[in-house]
C-alpha positions in Angstrom: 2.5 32.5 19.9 0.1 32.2 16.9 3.2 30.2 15.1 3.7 28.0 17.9 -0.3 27.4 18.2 -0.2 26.5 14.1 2.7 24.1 14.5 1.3 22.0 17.2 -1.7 21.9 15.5 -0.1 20.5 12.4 2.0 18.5 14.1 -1.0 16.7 16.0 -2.7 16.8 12.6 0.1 14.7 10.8 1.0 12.5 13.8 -2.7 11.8 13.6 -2.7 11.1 10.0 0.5 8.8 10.1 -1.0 6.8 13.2 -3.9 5.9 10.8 -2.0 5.1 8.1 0.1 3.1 10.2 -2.4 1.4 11.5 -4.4 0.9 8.5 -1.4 -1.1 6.8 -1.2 -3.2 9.9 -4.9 -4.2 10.2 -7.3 -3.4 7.6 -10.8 -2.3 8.9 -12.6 -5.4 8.1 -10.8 -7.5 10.4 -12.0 -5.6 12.9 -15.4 -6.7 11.9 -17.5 -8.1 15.1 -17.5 -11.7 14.6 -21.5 -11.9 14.5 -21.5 -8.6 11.6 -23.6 -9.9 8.9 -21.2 -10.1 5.3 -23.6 -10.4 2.2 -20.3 -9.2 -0.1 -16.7 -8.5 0.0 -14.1 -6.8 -1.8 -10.4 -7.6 -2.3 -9.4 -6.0 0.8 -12.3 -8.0 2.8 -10.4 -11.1 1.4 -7.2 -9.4 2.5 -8.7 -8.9 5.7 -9.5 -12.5 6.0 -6.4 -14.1 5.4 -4.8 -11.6 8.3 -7.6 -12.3 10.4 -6.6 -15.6 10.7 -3.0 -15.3 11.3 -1.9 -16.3 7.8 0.9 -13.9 5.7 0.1 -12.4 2.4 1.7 -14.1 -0.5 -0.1 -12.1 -3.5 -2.9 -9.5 -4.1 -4.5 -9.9 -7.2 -2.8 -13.3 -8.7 -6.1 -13.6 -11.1 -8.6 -10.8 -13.0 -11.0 -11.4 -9.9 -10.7 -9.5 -6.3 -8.5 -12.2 -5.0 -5.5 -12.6 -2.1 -3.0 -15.8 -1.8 -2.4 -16.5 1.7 0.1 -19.2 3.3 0.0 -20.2 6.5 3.0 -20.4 9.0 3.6 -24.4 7.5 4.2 -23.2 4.2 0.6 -24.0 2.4 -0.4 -21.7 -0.2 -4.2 -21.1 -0.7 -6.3 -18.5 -2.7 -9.1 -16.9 -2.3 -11.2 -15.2 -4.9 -14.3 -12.9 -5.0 -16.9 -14.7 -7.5 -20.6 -13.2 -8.7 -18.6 -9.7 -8.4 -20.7 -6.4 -9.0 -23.8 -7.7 -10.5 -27.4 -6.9 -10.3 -26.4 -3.1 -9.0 -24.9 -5.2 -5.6 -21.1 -3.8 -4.9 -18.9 -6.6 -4.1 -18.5 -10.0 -4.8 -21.5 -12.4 -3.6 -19.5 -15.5 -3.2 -16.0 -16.5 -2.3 -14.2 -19.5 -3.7 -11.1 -20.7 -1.2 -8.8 -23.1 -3.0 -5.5 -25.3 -2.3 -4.0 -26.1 -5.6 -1.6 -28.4 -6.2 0.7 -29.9 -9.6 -0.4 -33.3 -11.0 2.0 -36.1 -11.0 1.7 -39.8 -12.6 -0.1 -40.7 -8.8 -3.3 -38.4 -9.9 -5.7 -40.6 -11.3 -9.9 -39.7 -11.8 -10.7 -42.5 -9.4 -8.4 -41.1 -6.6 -9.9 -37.1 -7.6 -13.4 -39.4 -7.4 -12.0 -41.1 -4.1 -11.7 -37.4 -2.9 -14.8 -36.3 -3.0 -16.5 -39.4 -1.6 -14.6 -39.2 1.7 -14.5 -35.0 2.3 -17.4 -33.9 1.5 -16.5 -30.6 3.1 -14.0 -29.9 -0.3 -14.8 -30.4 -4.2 -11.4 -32.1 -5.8 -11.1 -31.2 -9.4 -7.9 -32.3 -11.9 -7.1 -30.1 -14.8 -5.7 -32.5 -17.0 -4.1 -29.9 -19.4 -2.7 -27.5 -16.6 -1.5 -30.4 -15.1 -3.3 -29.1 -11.4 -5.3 -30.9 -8.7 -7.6 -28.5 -7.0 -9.2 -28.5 -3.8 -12.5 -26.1 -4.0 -14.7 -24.8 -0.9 -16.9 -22.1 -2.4 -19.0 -19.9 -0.2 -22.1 -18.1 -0.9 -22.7 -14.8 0.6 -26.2 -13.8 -1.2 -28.4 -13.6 2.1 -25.4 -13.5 4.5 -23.4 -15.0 6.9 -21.3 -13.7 9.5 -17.5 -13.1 9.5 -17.1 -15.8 12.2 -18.8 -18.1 9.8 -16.3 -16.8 6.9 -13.3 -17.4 8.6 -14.3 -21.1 10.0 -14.7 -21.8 6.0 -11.3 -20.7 5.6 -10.2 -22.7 8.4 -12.3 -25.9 7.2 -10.3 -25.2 3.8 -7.2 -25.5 5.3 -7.6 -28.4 7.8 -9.7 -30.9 5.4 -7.3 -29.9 2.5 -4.4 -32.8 4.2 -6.9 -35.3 4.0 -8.3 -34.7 0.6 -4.4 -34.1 -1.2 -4.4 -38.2 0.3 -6.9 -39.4 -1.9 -5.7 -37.5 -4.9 -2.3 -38.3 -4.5 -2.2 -41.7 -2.9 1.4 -43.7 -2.1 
C-alpha cells in the first residue's frame, strides 16, 4: 500500500511538472499579463511574449547582442524587436523597446523619399543605411515611468500597420 501511495504521488507530481512545462512553452507568463498591468521594463522573454500575444510566429531569439525576438506575421513580414537602456542605474530590464521593419535598399531609395517618409507617418522614423544597403522603419518605445501591456502591444500593432505606408515613400514606383 505504502508503494502504491508513493507512486501516485510521483506520478501526480511529474504529470504536474510536465503540464507546466507544457504550458510554459506554449504561453509564456507575460502574455498572460492583464492588459491594464503597468510594464516599466522587459526582458527577452517579455519581448517573446509580445510577439505571441499578438498572434505573430517566432522567427529568431536573440538575432542581435540586445534581449531581442524577430517576429513575422501570418503575411510573411519580418519585424524585430529589441530591449534598449537594458540593466542600468540598478533597474532589471530593458527601459525602452525599439520595434523595427527592415528592409534592402535598391536604386528606388533615395534621401528625399527616406525624407518623404517621415513627413507623411509620423507614427514611424525611416532611416537608410547607405553602407548596409538597409531602409529601416523605427517605432521606439519608452518604458521609464510605464505603460501598460495593452499600450505595448498597440505600438507593435501601429508598427506593423503604418509600416505599408511608410516602405511607399521610401521605395516609390
Amino acid at each position: 500500500m505504502k508503494y502504491f501511495v508513493s507512486v501516485l504521488a510521483a506520478t501526480i507530481s511529474l504529470t504536474s511538472i510536465s503540464g507546466a512545462q507544457a504550458q510554459s512553452n506554449v504561453r509564456p507568463a507575460a502574455a498572460t499579463r492583464a492588459p491594464t498591468s503597468i510594464i516599466k521594463s522587459v526582458t527577452e522573454p517579455d519581448l517573446r511574449a509580445l510577439v505571441l500575444a499578438e498572434g505573430h510566429a517566432i522567427d529568431a531569439m536573440h538575432p542581435f547582442d540586445a534581449p531581442s525576438v524577430r517576429g513575422k506575421t501570418k503575411d510573411g513580414l519580418l519585424f524585430v524587436l529589441i530591449g534598449t537602456a537594458c540593466d542600468k542605474e540598478g533597474i532589471p530590464g530593458c527601459r525602452g523597446v525599439m520595434m523595427q521593419v527592415r528592409y534592402d535598399s535598391d536604386s528606388r531609395v533615395t534621401t528625399d523619399g527616406i525624407n518623404n517618409s517621415n513627413r507623411n507617418e509620423a507614427a514611424l522614423s525611416a532611416w537608410w543605411d547607405k553602407d548596409d544597403k538597409t531602409v529601416g522603419l523605427t517605432r521606439y518605445v519608452v518604458l521609464d515611468d510605464g505603460i501598460t501591456w495593452m499600450n505595448l502591444r498597440q505600438n507593435l500593432r501601429v508598427l506593423i500597420s503604418v509600416q505599408a505606408n511608410s516602405y511607399k515613400h521610401a521605395f516609390p514606383d
